[in-house]
mmCIF file of the N, C-alpha and C atoms, coordinates in Angstrom:
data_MODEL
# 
_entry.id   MODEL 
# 
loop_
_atom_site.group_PDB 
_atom_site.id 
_atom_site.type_symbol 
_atom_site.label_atom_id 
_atom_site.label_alt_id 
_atom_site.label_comp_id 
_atom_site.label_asym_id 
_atom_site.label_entity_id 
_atom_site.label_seq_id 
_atom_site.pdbx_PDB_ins_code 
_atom_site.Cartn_x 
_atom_site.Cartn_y 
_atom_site.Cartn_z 
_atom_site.occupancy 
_atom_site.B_iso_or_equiv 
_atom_site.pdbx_formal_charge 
_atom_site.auth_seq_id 
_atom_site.auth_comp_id 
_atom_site.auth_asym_id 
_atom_site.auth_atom_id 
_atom_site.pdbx_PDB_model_num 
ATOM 1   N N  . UNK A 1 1  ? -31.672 252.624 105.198 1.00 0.00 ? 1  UNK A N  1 
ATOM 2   C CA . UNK A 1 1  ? -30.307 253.068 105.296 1.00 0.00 ? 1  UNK A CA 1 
ATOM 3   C C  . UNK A 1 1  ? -29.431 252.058 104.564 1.00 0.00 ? 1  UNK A C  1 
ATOM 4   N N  . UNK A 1 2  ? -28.223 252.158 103.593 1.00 0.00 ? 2  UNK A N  1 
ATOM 5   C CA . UNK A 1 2  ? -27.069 251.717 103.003 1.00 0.00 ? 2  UNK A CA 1 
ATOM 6   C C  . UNK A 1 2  ? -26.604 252.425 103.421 1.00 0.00 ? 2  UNK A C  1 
ATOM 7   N N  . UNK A 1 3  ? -25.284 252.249 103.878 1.00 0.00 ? 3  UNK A N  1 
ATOM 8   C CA . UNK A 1 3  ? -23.586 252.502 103.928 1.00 0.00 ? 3  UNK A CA 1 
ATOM 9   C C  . UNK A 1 3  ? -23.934 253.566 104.141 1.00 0.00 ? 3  UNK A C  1 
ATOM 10  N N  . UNK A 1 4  ? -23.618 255.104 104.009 1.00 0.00 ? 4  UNK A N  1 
ATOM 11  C CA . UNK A 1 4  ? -23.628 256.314 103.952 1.00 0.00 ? 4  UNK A CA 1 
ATOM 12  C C  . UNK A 1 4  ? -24.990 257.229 103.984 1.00 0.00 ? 4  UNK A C  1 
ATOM 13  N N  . UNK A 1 5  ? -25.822 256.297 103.680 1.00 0.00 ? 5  UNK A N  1 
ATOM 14  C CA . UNK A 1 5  ? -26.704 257.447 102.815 1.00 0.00 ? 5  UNK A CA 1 
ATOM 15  C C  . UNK A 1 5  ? -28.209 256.435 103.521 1.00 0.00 ? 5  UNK A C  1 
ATOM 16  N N  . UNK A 1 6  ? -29.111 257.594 104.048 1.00 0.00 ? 6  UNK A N  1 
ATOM 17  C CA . UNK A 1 6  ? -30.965 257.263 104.745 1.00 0.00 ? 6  UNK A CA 1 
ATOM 18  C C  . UNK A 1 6  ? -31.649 257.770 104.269 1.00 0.00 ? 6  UNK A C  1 
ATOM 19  N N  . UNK A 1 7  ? -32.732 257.233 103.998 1.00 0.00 ? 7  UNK A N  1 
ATOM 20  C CA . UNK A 1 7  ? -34.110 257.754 103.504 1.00 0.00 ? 7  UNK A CA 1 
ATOM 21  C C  . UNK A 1 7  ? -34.724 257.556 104.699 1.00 0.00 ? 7  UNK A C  1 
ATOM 22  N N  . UNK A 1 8  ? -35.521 258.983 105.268 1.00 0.00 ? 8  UNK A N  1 
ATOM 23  C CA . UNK A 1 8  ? -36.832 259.077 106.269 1.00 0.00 ? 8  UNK A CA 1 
ATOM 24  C C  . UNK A 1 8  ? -38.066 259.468 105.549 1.00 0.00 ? 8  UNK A C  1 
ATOM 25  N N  . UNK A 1 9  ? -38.998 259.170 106.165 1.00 0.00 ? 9  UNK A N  1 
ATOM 26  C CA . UNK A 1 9  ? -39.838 259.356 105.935 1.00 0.00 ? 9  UNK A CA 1 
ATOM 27  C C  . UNK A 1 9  ? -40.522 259.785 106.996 1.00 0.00 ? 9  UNK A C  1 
ATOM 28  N N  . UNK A 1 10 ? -41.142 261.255 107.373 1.00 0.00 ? 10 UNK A N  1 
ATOM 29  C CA . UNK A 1 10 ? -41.876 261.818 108.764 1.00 0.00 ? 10 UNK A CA 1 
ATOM 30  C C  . UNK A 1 10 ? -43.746 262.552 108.294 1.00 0.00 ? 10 UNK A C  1 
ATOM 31  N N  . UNK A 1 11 ? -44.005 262.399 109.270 1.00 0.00 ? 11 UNK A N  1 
ATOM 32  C CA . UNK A 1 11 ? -45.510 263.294 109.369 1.00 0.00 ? 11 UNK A CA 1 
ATOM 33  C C  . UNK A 1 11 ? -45.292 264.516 109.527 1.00 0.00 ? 11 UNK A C  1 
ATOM 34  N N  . UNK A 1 12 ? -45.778 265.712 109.590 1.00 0.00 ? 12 UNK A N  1 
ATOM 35  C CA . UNK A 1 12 ? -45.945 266.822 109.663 1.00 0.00 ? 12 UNK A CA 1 
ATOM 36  C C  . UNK A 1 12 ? -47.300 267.226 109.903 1.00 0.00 ? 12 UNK A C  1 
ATOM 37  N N  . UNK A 1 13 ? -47.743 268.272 110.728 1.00 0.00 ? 13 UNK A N  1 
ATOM 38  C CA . UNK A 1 13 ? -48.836 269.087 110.833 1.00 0.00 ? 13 UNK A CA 1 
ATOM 39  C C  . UNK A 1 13 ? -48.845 270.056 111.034 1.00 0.00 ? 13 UNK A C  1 
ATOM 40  N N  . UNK A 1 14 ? -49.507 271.288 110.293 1.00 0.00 ? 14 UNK A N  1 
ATOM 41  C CA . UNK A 1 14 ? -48.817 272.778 110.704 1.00 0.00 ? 14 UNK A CA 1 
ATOM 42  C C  . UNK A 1 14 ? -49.922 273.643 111.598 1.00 0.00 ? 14 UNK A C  1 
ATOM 43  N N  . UNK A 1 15 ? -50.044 274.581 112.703 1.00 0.00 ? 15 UNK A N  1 
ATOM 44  C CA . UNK A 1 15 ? -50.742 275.038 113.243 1.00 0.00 ? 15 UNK A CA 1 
ATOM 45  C C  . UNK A 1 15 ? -50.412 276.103 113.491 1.00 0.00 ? 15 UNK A C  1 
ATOM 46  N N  . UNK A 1 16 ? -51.298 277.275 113.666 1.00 0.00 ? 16 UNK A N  1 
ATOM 47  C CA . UNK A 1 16 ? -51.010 278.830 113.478 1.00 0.00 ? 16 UNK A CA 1 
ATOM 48  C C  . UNK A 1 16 ? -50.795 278.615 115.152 1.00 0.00 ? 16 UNK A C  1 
ATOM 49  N N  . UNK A 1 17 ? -51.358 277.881 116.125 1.00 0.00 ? 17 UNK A N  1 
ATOM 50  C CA . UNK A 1 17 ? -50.798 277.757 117.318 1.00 0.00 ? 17 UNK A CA 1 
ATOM 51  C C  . UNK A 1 17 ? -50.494 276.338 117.440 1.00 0.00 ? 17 UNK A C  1 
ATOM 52  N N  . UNK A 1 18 ? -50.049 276.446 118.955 1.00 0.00 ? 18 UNK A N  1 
ATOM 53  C CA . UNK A 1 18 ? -49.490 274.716 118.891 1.00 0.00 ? 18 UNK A CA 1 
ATOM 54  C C  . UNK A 1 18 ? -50.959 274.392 119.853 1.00 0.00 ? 18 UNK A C  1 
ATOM 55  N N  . UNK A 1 19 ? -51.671 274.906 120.641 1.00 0.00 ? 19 UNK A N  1 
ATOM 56  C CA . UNK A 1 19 ? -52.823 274.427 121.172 1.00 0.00 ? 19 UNK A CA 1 
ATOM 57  C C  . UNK A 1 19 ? -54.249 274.670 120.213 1.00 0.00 ? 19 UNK A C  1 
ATOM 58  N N  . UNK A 1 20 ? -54.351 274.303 118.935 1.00 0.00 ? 20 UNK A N  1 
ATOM 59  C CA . UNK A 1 20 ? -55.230 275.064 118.117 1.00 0.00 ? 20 UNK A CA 1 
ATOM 60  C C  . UNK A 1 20 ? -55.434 273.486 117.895 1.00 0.00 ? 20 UNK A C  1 
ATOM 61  N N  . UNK A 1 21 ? -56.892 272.938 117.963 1.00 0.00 ? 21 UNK A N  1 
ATOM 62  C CA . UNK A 1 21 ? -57.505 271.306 117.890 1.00 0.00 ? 21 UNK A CA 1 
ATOM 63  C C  . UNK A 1 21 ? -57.151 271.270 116.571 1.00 0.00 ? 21 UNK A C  1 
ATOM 64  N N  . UNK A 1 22 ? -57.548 271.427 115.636 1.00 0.00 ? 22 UNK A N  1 
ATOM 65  C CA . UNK A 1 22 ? -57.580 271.107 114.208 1.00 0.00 ? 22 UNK A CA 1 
ATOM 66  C C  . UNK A 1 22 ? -56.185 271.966 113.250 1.00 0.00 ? 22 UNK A C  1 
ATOM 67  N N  . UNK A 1 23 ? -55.052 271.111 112.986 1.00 0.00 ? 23 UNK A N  1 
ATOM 68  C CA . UNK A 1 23 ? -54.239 271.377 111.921 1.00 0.00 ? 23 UNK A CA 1 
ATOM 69  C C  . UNK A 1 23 ? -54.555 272.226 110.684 1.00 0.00 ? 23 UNK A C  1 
ATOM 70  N N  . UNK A 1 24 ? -53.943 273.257 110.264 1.00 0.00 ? 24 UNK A N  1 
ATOM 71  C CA . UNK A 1 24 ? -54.429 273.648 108.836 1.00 0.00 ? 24 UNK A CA 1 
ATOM 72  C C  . UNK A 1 24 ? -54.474 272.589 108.026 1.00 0.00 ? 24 UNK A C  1 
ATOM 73  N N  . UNK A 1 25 ? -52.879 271.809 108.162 1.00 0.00 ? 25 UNK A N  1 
ATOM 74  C CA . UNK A 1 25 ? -52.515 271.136 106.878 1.00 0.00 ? 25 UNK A CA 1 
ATOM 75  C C  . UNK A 1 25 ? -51.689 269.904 107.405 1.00 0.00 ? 25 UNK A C  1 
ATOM 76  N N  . UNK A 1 26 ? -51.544 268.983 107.140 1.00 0.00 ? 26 UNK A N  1 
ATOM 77  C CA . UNK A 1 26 ? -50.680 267.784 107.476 1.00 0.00 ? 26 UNK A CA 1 
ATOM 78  C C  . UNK A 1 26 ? -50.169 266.658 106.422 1.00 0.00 ? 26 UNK A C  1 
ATOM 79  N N  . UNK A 1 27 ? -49.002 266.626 106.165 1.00 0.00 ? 27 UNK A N  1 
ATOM 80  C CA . UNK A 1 27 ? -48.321 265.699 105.466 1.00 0.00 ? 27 UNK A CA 1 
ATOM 81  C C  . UNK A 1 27 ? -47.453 264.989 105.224 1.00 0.00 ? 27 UNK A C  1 
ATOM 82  N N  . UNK A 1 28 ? -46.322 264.430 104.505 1.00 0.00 ? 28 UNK A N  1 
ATOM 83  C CA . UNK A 1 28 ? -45.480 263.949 105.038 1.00 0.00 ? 28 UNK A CA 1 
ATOM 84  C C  . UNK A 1 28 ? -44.236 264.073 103.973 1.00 0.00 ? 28 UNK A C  1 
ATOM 85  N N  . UNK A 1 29 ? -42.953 264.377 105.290 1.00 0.00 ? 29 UNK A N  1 
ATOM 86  C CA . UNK A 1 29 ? -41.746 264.618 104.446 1.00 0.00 ? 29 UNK A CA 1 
ATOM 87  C C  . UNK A 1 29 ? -41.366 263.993 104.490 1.00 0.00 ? 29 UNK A C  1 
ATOM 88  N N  . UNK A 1 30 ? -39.958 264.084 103.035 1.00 0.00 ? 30 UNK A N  1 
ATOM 89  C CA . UNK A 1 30 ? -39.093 262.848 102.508 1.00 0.00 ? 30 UNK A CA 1 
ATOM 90  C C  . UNK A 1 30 ? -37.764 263.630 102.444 1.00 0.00 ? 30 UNK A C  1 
ATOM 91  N N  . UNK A 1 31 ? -37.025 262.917 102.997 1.00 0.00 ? 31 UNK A N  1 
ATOM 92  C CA . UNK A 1 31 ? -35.613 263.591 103.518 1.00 0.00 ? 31 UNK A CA 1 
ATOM 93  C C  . UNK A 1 31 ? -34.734 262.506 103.440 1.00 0.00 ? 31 UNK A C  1 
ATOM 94  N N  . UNK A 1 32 ? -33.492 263.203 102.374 1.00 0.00 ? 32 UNK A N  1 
ATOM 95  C CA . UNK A 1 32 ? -32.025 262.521 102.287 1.00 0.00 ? 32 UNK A CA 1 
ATOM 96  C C  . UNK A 1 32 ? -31.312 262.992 103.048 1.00 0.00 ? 32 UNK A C  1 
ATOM 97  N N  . UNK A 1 33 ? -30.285 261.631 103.639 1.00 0.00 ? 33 UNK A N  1 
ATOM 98  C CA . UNK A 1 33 ? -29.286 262.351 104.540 1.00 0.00 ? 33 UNK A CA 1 
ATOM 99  C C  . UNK A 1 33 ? -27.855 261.766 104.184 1.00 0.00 ? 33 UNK A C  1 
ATOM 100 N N  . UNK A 1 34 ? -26.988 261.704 104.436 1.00 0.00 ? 34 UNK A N  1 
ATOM 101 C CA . UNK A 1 34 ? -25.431 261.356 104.202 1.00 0.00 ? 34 UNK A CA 1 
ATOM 102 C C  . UNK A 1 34 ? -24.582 261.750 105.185 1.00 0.00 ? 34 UNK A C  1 
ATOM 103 N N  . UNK A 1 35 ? -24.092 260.718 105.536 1.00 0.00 ? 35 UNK A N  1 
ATOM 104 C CA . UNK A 1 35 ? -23.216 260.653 106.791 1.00 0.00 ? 35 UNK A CA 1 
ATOM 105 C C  . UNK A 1 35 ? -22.098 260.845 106.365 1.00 0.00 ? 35 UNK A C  1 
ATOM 106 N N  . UNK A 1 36 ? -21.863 262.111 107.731 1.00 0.00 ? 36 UNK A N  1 
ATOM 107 C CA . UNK A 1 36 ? -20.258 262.639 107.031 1.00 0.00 ? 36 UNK A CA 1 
ATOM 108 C C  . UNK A 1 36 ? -19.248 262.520 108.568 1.00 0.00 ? 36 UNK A C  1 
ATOM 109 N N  . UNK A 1 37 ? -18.325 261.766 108.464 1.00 0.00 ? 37 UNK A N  1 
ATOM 110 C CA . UNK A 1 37 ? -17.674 261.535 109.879 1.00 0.00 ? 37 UNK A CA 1 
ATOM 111 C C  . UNK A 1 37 ? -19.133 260.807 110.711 1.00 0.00 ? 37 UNK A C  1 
ATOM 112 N N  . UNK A 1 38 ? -18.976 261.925 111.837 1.00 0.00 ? 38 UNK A N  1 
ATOM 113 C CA . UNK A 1 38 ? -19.969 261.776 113.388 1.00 0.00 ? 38 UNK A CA 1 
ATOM 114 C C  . UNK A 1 38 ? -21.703 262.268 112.930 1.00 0.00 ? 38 UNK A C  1 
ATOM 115 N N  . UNK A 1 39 ? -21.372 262.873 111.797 1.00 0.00 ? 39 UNK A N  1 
ATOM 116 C CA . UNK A 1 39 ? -22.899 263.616 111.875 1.00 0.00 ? 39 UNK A CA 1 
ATOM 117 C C  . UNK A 1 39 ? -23.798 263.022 110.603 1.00 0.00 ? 39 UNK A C  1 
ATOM 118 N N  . UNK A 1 40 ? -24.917 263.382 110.543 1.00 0.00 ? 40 UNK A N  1 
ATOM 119 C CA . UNK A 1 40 ? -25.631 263.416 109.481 1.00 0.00 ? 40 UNK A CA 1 
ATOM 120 C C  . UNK A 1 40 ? -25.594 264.677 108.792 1.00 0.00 ? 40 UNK A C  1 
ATOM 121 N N  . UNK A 1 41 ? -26.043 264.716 107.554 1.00 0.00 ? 41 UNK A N  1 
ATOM 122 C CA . UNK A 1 41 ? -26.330 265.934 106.793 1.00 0.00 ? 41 UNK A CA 1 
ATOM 123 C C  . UNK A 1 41 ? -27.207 265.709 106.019 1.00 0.00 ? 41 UNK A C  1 
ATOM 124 N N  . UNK A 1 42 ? -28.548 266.756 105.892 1.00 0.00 ? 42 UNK A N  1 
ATOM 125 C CA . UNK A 1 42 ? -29.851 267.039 105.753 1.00 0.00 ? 42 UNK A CA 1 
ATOM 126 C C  . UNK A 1 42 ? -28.952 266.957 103.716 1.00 0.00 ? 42 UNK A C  1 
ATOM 127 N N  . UNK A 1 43 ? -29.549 266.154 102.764 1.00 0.00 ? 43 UNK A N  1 
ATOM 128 C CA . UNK A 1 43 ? -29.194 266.321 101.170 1.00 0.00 ? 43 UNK A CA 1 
ATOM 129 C C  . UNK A 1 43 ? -30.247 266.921 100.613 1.00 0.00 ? 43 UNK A C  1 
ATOM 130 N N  . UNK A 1 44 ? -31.620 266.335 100.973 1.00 0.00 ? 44 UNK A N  1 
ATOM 131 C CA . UNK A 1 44 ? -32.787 266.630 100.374 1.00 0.00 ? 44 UNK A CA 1 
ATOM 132 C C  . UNK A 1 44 ? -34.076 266.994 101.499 1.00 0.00 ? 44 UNK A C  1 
ATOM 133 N N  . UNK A 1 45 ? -34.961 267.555 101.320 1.00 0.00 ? 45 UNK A N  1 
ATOM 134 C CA . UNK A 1 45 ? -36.443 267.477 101.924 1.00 0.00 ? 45 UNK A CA 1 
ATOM 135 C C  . UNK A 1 45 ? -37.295 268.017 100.899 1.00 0.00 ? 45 UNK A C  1 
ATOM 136 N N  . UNK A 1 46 ? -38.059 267.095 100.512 1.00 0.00 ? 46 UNK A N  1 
ATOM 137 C CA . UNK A 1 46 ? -39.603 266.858 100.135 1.00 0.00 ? 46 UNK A CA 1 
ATOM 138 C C  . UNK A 1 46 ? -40.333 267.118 100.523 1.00 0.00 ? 46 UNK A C  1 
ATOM 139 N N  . UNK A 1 47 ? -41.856 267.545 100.294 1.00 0.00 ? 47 UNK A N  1 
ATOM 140 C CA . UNK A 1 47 ? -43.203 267.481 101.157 1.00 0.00 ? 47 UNK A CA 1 
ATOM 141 C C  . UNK A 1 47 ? -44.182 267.321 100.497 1.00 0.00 ? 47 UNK A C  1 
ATOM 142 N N  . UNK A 1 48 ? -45.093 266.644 100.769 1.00 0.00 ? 48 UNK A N  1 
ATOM 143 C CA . UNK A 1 48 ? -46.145 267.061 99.761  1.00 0.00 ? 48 UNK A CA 1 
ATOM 144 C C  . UNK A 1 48 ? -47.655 266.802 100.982 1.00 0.00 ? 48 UNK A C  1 
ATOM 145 N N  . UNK A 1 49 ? -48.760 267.652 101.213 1.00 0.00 ? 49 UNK A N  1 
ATOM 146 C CA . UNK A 1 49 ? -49.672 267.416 101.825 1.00 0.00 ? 49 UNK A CA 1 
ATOM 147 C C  . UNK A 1 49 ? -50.703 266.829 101.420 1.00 0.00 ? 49 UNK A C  1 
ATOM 148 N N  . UNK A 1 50 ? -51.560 265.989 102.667 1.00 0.00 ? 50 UNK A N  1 
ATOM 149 C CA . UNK A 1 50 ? -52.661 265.445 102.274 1.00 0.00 ? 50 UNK A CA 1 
ATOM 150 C C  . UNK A 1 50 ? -53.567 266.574 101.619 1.00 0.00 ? 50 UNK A C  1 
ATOM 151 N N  . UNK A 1 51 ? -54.355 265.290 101.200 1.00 0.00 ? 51 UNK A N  1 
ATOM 152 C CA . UNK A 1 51 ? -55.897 265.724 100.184 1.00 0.00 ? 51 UNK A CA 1 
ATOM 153 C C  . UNK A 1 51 ? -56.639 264.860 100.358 1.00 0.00 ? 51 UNK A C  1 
ATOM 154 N N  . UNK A 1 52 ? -57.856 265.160 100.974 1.00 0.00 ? 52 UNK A N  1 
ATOM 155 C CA . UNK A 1 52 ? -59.459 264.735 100.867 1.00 0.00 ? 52 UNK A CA 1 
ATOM 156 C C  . UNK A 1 52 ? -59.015 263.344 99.892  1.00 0.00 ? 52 UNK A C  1 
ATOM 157 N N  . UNK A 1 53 ? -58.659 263.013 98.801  1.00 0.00 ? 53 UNK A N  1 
ATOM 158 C CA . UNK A 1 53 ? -58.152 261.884 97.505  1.00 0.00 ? 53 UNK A CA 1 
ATOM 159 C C  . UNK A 1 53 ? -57.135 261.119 97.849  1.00 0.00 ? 53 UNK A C  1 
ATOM 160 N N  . UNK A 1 54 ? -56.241 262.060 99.245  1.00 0.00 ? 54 UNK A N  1 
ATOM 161 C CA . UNK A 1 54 ? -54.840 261.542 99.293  1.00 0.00 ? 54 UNK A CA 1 
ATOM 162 C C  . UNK A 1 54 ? -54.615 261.267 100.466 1.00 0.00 ? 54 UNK A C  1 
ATOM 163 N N  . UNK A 1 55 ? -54.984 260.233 101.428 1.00 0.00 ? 55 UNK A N  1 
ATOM 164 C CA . UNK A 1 55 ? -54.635 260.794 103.134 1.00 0.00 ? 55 UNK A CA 1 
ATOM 165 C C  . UNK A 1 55 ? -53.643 260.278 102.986 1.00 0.00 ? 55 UNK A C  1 
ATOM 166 N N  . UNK A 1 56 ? -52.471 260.742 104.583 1.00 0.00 ? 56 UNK A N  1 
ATOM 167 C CA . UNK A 1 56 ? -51.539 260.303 105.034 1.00 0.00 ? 56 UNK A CA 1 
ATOM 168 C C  . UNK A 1 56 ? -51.991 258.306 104.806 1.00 0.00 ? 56 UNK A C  1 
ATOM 169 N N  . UNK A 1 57 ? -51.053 257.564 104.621 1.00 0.00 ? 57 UNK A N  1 
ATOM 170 C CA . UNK A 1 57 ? -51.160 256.395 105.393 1.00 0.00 ? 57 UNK A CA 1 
ATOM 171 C C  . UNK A 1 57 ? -50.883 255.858 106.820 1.00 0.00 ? 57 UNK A C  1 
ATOM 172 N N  . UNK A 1 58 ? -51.588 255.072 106.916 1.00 0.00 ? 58 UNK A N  1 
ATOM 173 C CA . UNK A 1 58 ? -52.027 254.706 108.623 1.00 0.00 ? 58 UNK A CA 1 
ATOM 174 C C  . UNK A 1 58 ? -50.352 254.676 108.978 1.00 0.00 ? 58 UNK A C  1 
ATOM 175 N N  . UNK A 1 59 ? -49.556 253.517 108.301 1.00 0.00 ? 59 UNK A N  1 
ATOM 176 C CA . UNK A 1 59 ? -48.367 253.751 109.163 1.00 0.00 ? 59 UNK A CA 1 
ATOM 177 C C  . UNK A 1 59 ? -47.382 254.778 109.230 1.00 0.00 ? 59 UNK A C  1 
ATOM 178 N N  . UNK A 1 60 ? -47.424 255.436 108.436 1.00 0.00 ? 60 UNK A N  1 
ATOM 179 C CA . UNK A 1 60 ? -46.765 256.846 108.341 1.00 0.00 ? 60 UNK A CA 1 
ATOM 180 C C  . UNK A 1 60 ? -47.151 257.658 109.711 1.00 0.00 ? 60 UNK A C  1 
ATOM 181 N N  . UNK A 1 61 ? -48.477 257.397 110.505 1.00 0.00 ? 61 UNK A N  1 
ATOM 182 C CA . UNK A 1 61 ? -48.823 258.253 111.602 1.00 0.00 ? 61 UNK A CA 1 
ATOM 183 C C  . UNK A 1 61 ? -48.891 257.524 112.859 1.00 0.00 ? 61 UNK A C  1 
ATOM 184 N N  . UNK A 1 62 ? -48.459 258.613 113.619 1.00 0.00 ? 62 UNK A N  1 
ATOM 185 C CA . UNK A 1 62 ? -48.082 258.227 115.006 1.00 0.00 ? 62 UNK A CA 1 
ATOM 186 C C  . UNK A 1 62 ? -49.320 257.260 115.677 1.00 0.00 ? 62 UNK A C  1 
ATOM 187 N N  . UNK A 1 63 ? -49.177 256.574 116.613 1.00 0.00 ? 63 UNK A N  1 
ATOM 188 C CA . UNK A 1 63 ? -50.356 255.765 116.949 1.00 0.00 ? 63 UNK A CA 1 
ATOM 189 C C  . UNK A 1 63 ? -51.202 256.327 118.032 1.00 0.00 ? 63 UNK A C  1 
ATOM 190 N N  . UNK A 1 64 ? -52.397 256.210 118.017 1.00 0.00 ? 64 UNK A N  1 
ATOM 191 C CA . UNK A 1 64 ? -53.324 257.266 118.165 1.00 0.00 ? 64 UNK A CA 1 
ATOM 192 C C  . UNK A 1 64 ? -54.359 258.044 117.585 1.00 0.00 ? 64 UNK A C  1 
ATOM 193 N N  . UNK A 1 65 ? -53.167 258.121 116.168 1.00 0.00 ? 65 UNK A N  1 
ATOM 194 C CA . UNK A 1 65 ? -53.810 259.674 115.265 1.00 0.00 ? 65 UNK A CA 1 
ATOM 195 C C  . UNK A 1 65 ? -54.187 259.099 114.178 1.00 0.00 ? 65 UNK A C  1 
ATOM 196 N N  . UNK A 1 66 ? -55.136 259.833 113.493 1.00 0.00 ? 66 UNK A N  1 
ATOM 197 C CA . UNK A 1 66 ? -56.366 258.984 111.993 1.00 0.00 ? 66 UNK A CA 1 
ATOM 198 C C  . UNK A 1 66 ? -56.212 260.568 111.344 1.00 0.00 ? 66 UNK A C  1 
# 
């Protein structure tokens, strides 16, 4: 975060249910925001998913999860 303006960085995992063991797909978004007054406002979101070549990195994921 500077003055106005955050970069996040989050995990994602998508599931045709929410009790379904194994994720289709999981990756991680990149989201601009800009503070306007009291609030934030969503500028950008990114995504791009893992690959077998590409995993998430360890700290990008919640602790627990590989």
């Amino acid at each position: 975060m500077f003055g106005n303006i955050a970069h996040v960085f989050s995990t994602f995992d998508a599931r045709y249910k929410a009790d379904d063991p194994t994720p289709l797909a999981r990756g991680i978004n990149s989201i601009q925001l800009l503070k306007n007054g009291d609030r934030w406002l969503v500028i950008s979101l990114l995504w791009d998913e893992e690959r077998s070549d590409r995993p998430i990195p360890a700290e990008y994921l919640p602790e627990g999860i590989a």
